[in-house]
N, C-alpha and C positions, 0 to 999 in steps of 0.2 A: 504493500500500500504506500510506505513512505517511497520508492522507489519508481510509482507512480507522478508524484504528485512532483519528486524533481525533474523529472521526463518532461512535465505539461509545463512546468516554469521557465524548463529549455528551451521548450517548444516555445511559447510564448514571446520571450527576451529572445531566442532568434525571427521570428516572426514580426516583433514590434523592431529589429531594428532592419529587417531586411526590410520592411512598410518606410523605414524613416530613409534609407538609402533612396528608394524607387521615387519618394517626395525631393527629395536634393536635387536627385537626379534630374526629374522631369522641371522643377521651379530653375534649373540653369537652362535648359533647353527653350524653353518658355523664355528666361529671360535672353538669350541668344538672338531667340525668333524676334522677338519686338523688338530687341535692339537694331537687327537688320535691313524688318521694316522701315522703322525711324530713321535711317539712313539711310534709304532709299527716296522716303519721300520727303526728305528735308530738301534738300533744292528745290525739285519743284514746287514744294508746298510754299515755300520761302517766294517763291518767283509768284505763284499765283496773289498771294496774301500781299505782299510789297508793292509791286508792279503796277501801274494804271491800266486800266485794259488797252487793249493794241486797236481799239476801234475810232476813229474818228470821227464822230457822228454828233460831237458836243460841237466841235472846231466847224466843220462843216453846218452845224444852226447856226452860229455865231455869222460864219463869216455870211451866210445868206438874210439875215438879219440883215446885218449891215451893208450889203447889198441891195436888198429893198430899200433901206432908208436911203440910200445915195438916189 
């Protein structure tokens, strides 16, 4: 009986740390991936969010505006 119940504490304390490996494991994995991402879309994100749009259509009312007025 007592030779049991070391068996199952074995089992256990190897079980709870092979569970804490597999969590290590996969939270760097995980944090690998997102870091990746985020380098990937940091320029562009950076370029869409910074940048004025490439459309001229503000410049183009303006200058017909003032064309009409003339």
């Amino acid at each position: 009986m007592n030779e049991k119940k070391e068996d199952l504490t074995l089992d256990l304390k190897a079980l709870k740390e092979q569970e804490s490996r597999k969590r290590i494991s996969k939270g760097y994995m995980w944090a690998l991936f997102c870091a990746v991402f985020w380098g990937i879309w940091y320029l562009p994100g950076t370029v869409i969010w910074v940048l004025n749009p490439f459309d001229c259509s503000e410049q183009l009312r303006k200058q017909t505006e003032m064309g009409s007025l003339l």
